[in-house]
C-alpha positions in Angstrom: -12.4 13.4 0.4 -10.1 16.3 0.0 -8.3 15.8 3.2 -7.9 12.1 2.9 -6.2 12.6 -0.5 -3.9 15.1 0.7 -3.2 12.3 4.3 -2.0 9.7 1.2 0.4 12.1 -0.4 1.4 13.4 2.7 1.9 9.3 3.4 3.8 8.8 0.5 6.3 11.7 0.2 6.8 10.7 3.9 7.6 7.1 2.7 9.5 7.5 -0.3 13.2 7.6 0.0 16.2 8.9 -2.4 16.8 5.7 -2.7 13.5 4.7 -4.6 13.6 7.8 -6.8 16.3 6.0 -8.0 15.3 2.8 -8.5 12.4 3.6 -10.3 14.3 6.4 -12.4 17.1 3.9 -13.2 14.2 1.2 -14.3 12.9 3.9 -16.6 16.6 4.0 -18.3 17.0 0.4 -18.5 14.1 0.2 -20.4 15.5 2.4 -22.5 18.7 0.3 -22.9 16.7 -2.9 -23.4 15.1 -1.1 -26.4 18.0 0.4 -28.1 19.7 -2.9 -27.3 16.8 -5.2 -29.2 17.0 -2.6 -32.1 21.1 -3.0 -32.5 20.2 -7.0 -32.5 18.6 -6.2 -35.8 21.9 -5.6 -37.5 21.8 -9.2 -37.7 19.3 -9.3 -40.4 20.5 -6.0 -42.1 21.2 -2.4 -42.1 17.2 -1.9 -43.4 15.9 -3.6 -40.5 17.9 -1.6 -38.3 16.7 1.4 -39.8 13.2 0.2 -39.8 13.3 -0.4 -36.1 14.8 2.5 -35.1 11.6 4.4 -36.6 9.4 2.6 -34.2 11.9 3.0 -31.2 12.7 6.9 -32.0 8.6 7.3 -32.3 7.9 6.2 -28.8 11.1 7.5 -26.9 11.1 10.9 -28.8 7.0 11.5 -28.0 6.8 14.9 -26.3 5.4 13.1 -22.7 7.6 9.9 -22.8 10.8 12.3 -24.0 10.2 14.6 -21.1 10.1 12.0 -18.5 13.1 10.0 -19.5 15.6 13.1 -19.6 14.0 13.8 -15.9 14.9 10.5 -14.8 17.8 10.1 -16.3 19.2 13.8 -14.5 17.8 12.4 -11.4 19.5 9.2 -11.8 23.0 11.1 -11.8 22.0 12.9 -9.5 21.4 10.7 -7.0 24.6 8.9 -8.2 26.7 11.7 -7.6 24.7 12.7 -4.0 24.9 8.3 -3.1 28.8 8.9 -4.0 29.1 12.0 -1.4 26.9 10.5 1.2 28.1 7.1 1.7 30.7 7.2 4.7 31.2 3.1 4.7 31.9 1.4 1.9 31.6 -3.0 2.0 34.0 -3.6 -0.3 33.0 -7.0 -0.4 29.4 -5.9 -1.8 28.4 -5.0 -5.5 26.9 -2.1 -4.8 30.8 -0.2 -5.0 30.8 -1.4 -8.3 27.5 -0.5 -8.9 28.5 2.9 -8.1 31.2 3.2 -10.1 29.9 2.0 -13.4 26.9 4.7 -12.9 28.9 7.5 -12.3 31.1 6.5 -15.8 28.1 6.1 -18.0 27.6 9.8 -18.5 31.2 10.9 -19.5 31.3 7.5 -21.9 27.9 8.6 -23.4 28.2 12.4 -23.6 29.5 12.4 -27.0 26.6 9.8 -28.4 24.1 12.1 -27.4 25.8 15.7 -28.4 26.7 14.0 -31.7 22.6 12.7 -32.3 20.1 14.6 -30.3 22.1 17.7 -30.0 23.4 18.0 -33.6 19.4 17.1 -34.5 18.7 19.8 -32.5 21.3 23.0 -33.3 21.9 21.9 -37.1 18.4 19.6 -37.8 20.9 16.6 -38.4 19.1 13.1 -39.4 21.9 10.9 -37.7 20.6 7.1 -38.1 22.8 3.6 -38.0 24.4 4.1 -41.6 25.7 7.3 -40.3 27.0 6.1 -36.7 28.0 2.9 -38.1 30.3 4.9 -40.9 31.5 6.7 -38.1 32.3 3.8 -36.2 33.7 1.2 -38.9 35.3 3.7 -41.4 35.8 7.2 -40.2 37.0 6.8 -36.7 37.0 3.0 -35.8 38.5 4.3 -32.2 35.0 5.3 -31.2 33.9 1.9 -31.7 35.8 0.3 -28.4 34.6 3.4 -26.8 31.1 2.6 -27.6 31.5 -1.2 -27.1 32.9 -0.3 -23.6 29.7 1.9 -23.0 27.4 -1.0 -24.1 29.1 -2.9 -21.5 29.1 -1.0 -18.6 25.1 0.2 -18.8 24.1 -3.4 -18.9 26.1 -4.5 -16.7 25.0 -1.4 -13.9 21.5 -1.7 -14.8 21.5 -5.8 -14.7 22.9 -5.1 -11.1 20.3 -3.0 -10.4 18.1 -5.0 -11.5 18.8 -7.6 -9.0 19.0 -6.0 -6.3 15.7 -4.5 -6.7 13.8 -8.5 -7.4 16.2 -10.7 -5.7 14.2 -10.3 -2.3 11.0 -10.8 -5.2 8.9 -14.5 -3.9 9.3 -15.2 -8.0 12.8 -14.1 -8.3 14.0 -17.9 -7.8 11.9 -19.2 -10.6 12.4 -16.3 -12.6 16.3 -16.2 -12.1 17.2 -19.0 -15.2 15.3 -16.8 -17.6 16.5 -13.0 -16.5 20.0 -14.4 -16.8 19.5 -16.0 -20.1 18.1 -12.3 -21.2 20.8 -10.9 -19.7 23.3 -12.5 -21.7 21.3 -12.9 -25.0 20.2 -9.1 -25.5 23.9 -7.5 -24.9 25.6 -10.5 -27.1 22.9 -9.7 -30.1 23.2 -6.3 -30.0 26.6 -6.3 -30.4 26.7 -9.0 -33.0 24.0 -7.0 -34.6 26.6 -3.5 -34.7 29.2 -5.8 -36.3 27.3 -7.2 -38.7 25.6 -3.9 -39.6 29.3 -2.4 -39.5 30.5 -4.5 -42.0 28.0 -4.1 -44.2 28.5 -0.1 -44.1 32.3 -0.5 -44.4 31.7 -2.6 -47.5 29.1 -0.2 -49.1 31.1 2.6 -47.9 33.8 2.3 -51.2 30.6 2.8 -53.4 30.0 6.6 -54.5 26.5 6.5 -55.1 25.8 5.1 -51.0 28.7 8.4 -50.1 26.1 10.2 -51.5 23.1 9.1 -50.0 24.1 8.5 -47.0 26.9 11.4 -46.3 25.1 14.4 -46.7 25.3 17.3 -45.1 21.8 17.0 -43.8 23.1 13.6 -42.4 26.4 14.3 -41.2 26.4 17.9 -41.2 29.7 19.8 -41.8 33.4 19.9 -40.0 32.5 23.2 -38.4 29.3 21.8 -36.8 31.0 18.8 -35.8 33.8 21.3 -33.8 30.9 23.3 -32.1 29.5 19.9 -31.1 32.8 18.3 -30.2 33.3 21.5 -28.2 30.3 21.0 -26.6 31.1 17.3 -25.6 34.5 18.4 -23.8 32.7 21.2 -22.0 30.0 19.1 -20.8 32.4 16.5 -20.2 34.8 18.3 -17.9 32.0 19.9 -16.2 30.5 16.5 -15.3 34.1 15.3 -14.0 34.3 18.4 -11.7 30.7 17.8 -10.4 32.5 13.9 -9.5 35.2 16.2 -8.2 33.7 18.4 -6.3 31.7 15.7 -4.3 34.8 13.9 -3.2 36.0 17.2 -2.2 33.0 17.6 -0.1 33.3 14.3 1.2 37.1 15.6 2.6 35.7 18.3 3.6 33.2 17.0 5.8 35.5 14.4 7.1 38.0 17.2 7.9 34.9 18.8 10.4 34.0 15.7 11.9 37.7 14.8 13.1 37.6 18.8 14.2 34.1 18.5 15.7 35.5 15.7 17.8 34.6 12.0 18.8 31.6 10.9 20.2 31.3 7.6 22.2 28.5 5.3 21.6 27.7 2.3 24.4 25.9 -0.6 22.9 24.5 -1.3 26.4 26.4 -5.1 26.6 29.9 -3.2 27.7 31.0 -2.5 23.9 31.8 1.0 23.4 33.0 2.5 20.0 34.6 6.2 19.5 33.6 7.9 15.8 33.5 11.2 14.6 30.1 12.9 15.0 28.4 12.7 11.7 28.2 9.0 11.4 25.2 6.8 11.7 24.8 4.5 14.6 24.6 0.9 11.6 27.4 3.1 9.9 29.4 3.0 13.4 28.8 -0.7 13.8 29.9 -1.3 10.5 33.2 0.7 10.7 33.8 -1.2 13.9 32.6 -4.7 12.9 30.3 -4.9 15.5 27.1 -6.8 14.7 23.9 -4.9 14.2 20.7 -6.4 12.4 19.6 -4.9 9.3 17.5 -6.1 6.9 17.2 -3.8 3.9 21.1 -3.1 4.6 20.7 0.6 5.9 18.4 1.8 3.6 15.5 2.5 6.1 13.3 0.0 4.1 12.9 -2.2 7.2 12.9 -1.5 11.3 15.1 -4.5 12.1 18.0 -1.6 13.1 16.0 -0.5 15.7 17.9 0.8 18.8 16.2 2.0 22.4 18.4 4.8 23.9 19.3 5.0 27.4 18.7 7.8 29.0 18.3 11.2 28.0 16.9 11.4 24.1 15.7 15.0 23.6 19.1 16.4 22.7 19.2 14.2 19.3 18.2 15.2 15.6 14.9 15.0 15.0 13.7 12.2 12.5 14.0 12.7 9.0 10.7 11.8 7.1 12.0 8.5 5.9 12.7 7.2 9.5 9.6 8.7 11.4 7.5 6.8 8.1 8.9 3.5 8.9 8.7 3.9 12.8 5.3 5.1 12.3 4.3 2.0 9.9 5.7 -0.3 12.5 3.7 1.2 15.3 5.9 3.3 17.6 5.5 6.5 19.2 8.2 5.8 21.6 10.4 8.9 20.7 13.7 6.8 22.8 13.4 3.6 19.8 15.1 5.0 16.3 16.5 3.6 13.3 20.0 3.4 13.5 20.7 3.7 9.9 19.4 6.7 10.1 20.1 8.4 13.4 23.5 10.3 13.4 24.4 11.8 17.2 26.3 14.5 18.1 26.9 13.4 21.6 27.9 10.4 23.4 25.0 8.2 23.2 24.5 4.7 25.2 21.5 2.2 23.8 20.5 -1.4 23.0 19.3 -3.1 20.3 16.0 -4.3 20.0 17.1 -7.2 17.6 19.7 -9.7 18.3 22.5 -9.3 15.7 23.0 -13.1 15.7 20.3 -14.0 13.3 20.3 -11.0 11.4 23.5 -8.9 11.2 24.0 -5.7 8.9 27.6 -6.8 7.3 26.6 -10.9 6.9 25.6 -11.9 3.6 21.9 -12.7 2.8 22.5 -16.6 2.5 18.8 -17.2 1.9 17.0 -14.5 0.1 13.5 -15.6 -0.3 13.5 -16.1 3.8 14.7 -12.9 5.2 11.7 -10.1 5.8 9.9 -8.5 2.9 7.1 -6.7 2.1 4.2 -8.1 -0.1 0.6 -8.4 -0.7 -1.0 -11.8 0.6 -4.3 -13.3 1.8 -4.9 -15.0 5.0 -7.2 -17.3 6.1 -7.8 -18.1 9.7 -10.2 -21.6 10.1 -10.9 -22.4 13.6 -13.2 -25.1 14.7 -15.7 -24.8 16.6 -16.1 -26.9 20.8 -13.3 -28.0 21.0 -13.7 -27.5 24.6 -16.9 -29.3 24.3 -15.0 -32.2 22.9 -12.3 -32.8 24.8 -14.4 -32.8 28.2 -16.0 -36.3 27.7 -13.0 -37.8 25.6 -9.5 -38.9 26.5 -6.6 -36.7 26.0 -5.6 -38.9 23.1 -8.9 -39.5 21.2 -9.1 -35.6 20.9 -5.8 -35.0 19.7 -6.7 -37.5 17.0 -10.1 -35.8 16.1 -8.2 -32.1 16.4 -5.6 -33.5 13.7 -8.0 -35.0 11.4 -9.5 -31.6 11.1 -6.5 -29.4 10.5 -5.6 -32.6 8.0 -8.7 -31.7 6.1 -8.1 -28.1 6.6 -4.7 -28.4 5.2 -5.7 -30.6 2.1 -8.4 -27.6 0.8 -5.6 -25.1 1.4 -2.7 -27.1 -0.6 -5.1 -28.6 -2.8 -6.3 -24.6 -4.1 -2.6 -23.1 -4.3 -1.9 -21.8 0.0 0.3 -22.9 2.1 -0.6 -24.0 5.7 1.7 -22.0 7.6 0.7 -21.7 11.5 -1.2 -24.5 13.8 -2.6 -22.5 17.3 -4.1 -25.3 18.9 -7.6 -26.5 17.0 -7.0 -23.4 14.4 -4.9 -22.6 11.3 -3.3 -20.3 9.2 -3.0 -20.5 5.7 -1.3 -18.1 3.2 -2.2 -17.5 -0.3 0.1 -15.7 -3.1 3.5 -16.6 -2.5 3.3 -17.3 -6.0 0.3 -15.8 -7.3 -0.9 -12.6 -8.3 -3.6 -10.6 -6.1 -6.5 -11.4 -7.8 -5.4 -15.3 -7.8 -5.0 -15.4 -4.6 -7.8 -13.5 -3.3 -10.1 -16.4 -5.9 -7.6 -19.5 -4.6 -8.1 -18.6 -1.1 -12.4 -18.3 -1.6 -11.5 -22.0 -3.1 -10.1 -23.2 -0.4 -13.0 -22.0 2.4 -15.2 -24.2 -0.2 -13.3 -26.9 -0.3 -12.3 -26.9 3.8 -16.0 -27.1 3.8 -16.5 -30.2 1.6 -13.5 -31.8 3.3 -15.3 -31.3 6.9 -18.3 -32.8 5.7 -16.4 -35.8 4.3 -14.5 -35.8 8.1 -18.1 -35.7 9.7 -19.4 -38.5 7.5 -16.4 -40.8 8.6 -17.0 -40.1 12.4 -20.4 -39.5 12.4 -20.7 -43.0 14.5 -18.4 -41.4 17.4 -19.2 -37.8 17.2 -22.2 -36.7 19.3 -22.4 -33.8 16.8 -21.1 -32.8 13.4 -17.3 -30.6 13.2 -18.3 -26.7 12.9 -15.9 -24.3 12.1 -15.4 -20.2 11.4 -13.3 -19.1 8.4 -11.7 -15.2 8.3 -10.4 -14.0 5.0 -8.7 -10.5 4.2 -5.8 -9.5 1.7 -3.2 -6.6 2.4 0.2 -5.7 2.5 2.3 -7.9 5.3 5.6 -8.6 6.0 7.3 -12.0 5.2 10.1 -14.1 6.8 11.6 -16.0 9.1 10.5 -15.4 13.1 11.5 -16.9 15.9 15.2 -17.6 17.4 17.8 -20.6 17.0 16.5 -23.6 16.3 13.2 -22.2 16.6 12.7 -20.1 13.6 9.3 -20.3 11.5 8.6 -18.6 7.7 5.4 -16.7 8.6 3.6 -13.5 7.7 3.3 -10.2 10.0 1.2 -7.4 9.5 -2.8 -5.7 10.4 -4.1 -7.7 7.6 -3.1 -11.0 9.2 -4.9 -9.9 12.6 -7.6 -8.8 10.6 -8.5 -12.3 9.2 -8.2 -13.3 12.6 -10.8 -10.9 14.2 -13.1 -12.1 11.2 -12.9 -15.8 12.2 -13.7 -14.9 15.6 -16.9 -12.6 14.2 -18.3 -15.7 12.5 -19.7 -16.6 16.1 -21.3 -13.9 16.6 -22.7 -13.6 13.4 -23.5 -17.4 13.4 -21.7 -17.6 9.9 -19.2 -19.9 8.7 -17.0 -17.4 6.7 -16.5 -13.6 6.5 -14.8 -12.3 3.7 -13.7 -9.3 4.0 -14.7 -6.3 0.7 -10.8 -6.1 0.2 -10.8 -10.0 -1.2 -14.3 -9.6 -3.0 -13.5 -6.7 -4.8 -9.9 -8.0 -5.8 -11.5 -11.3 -6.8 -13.5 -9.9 -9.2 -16.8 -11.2 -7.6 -19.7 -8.6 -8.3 -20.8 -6.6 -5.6 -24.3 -7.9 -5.1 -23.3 -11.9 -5.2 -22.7 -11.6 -0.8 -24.6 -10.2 1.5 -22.9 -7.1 2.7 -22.5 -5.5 6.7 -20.3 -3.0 7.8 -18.7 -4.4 11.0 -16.2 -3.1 13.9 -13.2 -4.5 13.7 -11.1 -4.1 17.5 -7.9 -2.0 17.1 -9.2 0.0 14.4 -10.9 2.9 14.5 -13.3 2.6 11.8 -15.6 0.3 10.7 -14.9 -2.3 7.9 -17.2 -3.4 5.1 -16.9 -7.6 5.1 -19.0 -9.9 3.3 -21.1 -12.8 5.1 -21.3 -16.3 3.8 -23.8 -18.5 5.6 -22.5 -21.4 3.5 -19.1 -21.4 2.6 -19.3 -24.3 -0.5 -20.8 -21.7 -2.5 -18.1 -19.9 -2.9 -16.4 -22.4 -4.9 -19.5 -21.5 -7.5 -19.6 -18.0 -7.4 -15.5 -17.5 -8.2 -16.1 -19.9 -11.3 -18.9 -17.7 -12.2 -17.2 -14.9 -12.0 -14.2 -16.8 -14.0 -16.7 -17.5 -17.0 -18.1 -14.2 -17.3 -14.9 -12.2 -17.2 -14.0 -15.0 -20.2 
């Protein structure tokens, strides 16, 4: 048990790149933005209901736990900012991501003086700074600040909306979803500035009354001129420190470009007679890009996919060693070839001559992605494999024509259960079928929509048999394989003959289970995966651990002599968990 925890963190360190940290650090910020944002709305209704939101939103955000992690994902963030501005030797210009970059790495000099001013002050001199007091400082005492703080608003939205979007728009819901996020995005920044006027105006105009001055300007609240030079001291410290940090990585940048140009050139040979000269140091996808020569890539170089994927030629040993990221994802895709690497991530410091394994024409690393929703991602779906059963048998005492008929008429009724419970037929191998199920749904719906639909195929065969029982010799059988896992998405094929499909073990898995129907004289396995993500008790299918070929241990599946009961089980299961 011990060991096989310490294989999955071992997995998942291996798989998780920079990149990531900082997606999921900059998610924890925007969630932070989102909330102060919805809080500055309330200015709308008053200064009170300011106040009395910013109670609830201090109380969650300032909790010992919560406060810990957000300061350590928001150091990471820059961080990562700052090391994304020193790393990245090829800028697309054409791309949002420079402008992603550049609104980051400004965020933390606009905001340094917000925070000194509130947590800091809190801090060093127990300050109890709330809207009154920053909108006084704002409207009345130094309306200056206020375009610096509207210009701050600004920019984190806009840096974490793009962020935002880059990390869904490959999402199957991000098309549907897309109306609404924008309409958020536009709502929340517009009311929380309305909300800071409004509530500004309303200070400015108590502000001429004595008895609010001394209420609300207190020492306690405000603290004194002294405290405010310490922390405006502070601020500039902070705030030059943080520019020479931006400094220093362009430095290192020059630097490093400086030895590259002295370390020499390096030739690289695409294998088709193309050959490029760049300073040693570059990536190979980097190299293509500087050279606007076309080179598949997915994920855009950010060794989320394997579509970069170069064999060399000739002589390997003499090249870095994969980092963890790349030897993940060649591992994940199944290769222990040590001459095939990831070009985004392989830099050489010698001439190096290779091919790609993917033709740059349907997928090139500097093309735009056009279609989204088609291109390859990852994502967790069920399949279901339905084969029927002699067709061999069939077609030996029948013509050519009258078993194409019959052979249609059953994918026709395969195909109506499928559409009819929320799949998608997707591929048509002869007399068999594969169906997909949540490319819109949640896990546990698909897992109950795809049980459905090996009901229904089975009601929809017995109405088929009914309605040729006077010319079949004996009724339609068929084999159903379910199993849900993690696959990858997209468009396959070349030209004009390019199909959306799904890749991935768990699709070959459902396929192995279909065929084990015959052996087992069942008509559908399912494997534990779908049962248990179904929500169907344990003890409602016969269980049997089988062997499954091309794995090397044995998988736990559940055998349904008679798939029509399935439909009653999953609406069990639906009532009960109601």
């Amino acid at each position: 048990m011990a060991a096989t925890a310490s294989s999955r963190l071992s997995e998942l360190f291996r798989g998780t790149s920079a990149r990531q940290v900082r997606l999921v650090c900059g998610v924890i910020l925007f969630a932070y933005v989102v909330s102060h944002f919805l809080n500055h709305a309330l200015g709308n209704v008053s200064v009170d209901a300011m106040e009395a939101g910013v109670y609830y939103h201090t109380a969650f955000w300032q909790f010992l736990p919560v406060t810990i992690v957000f300061y350590g994902a928001a150091l990471i963030h820059m961080g990562l900012g700052v090391y994304a501005l020193y790393q990245r030797r090829q800028f697309r210009w054409k791309t949002i991501e420079p402008l992603q970059l550049v609104l980051g790495l400004s965020i933390p000099a606009l905001v340094m003086a917000h925070v000194i001013g509130v947590r800091l002050g809190q801090t060093l001199y127990d300050h109890e700074k709330l809207y009154p007091q920053e909108l006084y400082l704002f409207f009345v005492a130094s309306p200056g600040r206020l375009w610096q703080m509207t210009i701050l608003l600004v920019i984190a939205w806009v840096h974490g909306c793009i962020g935002i979007y880059f990390w869904l728009r490959l999402k199957p819901f991000f098309t549907r979803a897309a109306p609404y996020l924008l309409a958020a995005a536009v709502l929340i920044p517009t009311l929380a500035l309305l909300g800071i006027y409004q509530g500004g105006r309303s200070v400015a105009a108590d502000a001429d009354d004595g008895e609010w001055r001394t209420h609300n300007l207190t020492r306690r609240q405000v603290g004194t001129v002294a405290e405010a030079d310490t922390l405006e001291r502070i601020t500039g410290g902070l705030t030059i420190g943080y520019l020479g940090l931006l400094g220093l990585a362009l430095a290192a940048r020059g630097v490093r470009a400086y030895r590259e140009r002295r370390g020499g050139m390096i030739a690289l040979s695409y294998g088709n007679g193309k050959t490029v000269r760049v300073p040693k140091g570059l990536s190979v996808l980097e190299a293509s890009l500087r050279h606007s020569v076309p080179h598949a890539s997915v994920c855009g170089g950010r060794a989320r996919c394997s579509t970069c994927r170069i064999r060399i030629i000739g002589d390997h040993a003499a090249l870095p060693e994969p980092s963890l990221r790349e030897a993940f994802v060649l591992t994940r895709v199944g290769t222990n070839d040590p001459s095939i690497r990831l070009a985004c991530q392989l830099r050489p410091t010698s001439d190096l001559s290779f091919f790609q394994l993917f033709t740059p024409q349907a997928l090139s690393a500097n093309a735009p992605a056009s279609t989204p929703a088609r291109i390859g991602q990852e994502r967790y779906l069920v399949s279901l494999f339905v084969d029927m059963r002699g067709s061999t048998q069939l077609a030996e005492k029948r013509l050519p024509f009258d078993t194409v008929f019959i052979v249609n008429r059953f994918l026709g009724a395969v195909s109506q259960a499928v559409i009819e419970n929320g799949g998608q037929p997707n591929q048509f191998v002869g007399d068999g079928m594969l169906a997909l199920f949540g490319l819109s749904a949640d896990p546990q719906t698909a897992c109950r929509q795809a049980l459905k639909a090996a009901a229904g195929i089975a009601l929809h065969i017995d109405e088929l048999n009914q309605l040729l029982s006077h010319d079949l010799r004996q009724p339609i059988r068929f084999g159903i394989g379910i199993h849900g896992g993690e696959v990858i998405i997209g468009d396959i094929g070349y030209r004009d003959h390019i199909v959306f499909t799904a890749l991935g073990d768990a699709v070959n898995v459902a396929a192995r289970l279909q065929d084990m129907t015959k052996t087992l004289g069942c008509e559908a396995i399912v494997s534990d995966e779908v049962r248990r993500t179904s929500g169907l008790h344990d003890d409602v299918l016969p269980q049997q651990e089988v062997a499954i070929r091309g794995r090397d241990e044995p998988m736990v599946v559940r055998v349904v002599a008679d798939a029509r009961e399935l439909s009653t089980l999953v609406d069990g299961s639906a009532r009960v968990a109601a």
